[in-house]
C-alpha positions as a Markdown table, in Angstrom:
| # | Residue | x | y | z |
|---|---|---|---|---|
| 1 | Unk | 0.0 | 0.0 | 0.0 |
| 2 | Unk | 1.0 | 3.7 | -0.7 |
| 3 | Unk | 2.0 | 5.6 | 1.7 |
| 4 | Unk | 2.4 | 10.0 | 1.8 |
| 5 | Unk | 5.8 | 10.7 | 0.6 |
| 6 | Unk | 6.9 | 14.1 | 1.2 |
| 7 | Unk | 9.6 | 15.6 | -1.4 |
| 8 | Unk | 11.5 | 18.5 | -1.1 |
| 9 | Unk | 13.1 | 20.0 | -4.5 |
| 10 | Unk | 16.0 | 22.1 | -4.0 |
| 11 | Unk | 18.0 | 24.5 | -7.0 |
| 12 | Unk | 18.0 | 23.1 | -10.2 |
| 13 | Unk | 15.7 | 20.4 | -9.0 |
| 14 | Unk | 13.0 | 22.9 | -7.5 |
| 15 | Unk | 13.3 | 24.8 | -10.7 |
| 16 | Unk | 12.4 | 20.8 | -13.0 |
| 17 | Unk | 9.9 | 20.1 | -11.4 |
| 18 | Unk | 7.9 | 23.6 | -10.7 |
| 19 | Unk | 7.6 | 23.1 | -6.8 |
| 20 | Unk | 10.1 | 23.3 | -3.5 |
| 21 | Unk | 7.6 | 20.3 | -2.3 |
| 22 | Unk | 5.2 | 18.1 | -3.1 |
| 23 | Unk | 3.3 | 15.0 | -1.4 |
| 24 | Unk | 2.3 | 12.1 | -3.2 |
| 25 | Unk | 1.2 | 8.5 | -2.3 |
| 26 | Unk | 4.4 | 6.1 | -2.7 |
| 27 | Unk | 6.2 | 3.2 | -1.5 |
| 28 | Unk | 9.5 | 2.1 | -3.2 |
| 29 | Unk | 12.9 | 2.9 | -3.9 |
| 30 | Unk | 15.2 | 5.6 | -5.3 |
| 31 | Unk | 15.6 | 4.0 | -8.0 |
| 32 | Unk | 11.3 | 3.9 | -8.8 |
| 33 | Unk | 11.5 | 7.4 | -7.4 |
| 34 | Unk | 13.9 | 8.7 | -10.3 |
| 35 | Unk | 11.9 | 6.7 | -12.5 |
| 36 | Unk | 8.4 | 8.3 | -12.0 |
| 37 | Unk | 10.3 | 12.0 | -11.5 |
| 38 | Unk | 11.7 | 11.4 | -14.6 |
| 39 | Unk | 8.6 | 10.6 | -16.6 |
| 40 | Unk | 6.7 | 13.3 | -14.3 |
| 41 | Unk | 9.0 | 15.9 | -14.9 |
| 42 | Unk | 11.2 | 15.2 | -18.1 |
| 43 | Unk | 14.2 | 15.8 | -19.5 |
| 44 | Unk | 15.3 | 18.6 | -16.9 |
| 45 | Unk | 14.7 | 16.3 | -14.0 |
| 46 | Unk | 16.6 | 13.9 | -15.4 |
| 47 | Unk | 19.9 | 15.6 | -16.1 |
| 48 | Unk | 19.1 | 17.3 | -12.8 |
| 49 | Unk | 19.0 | 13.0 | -11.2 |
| 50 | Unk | 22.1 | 12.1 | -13.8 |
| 51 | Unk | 24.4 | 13.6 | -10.9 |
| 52 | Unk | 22.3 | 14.6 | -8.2 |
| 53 | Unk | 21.5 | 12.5 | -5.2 |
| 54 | Unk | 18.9 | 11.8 | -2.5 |
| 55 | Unk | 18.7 | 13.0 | 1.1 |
| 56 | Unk | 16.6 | 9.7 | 2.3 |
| 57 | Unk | 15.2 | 10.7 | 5.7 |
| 58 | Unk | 18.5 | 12.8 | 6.4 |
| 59 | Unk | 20.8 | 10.1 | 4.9 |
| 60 | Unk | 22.1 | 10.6 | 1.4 |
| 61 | Unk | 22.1 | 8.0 | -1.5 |
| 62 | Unk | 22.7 | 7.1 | -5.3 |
| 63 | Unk | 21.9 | 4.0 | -4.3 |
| 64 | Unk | 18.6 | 2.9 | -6.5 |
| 65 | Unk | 17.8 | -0.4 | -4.1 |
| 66 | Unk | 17.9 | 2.3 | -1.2 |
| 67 | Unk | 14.2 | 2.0 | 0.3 |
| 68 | Unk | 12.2 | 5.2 | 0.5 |
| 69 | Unk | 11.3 | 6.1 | 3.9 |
| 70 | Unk | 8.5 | 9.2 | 4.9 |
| 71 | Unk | 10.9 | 12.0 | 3.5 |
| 72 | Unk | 12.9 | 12.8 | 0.2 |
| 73 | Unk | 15.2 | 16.0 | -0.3 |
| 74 | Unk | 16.3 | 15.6 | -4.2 |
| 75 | Unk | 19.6 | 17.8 | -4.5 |
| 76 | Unk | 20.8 | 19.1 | -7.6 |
| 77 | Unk | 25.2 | 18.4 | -7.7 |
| 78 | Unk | 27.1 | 20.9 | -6.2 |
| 79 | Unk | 30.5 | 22.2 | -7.1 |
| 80 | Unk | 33.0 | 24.3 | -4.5 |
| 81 | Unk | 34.5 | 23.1 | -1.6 |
């Protein structure tokens, strides 16, 4: 069963997909999570998840078998030190 999946867009990611947040009804992975932001959000999202990574309930991953917990940050790749 789905459950409320809070994501929080930030940068380049915010600007993709049109929001800072959204909730939407979801259980799964990062890897089914870059999937259906990708076909949500297109071609900017996905150059946006090419490099970027996942804050997974405060813990970040690249990792698509990583399961998806109650909270998502997507961050856009950074540069500097």
């Amino acid at each position: 069963m789905a459950e409320a999946l809070t994501i929080r867009y930030f940068a380049a990611a915010a600007e993709a997909a049109g929001a800072l947040e959204e909730t939407i009804d979801f259980t799964g992975t990062v890897g089914t999570l870059r999937a259906l932001l990708t076909a949500r959000y297109g071609d900017a999202m996905a150059k946006v998840l090419a490099s970027g990574s996942f804050l997974v309930d405060g813990v970040v991953s690249r990792d698509d078998s990583r399961a998806i917990g109650a909270r998502v940050d997507v961050l856009p790749p950074f540069a500097g030190g």
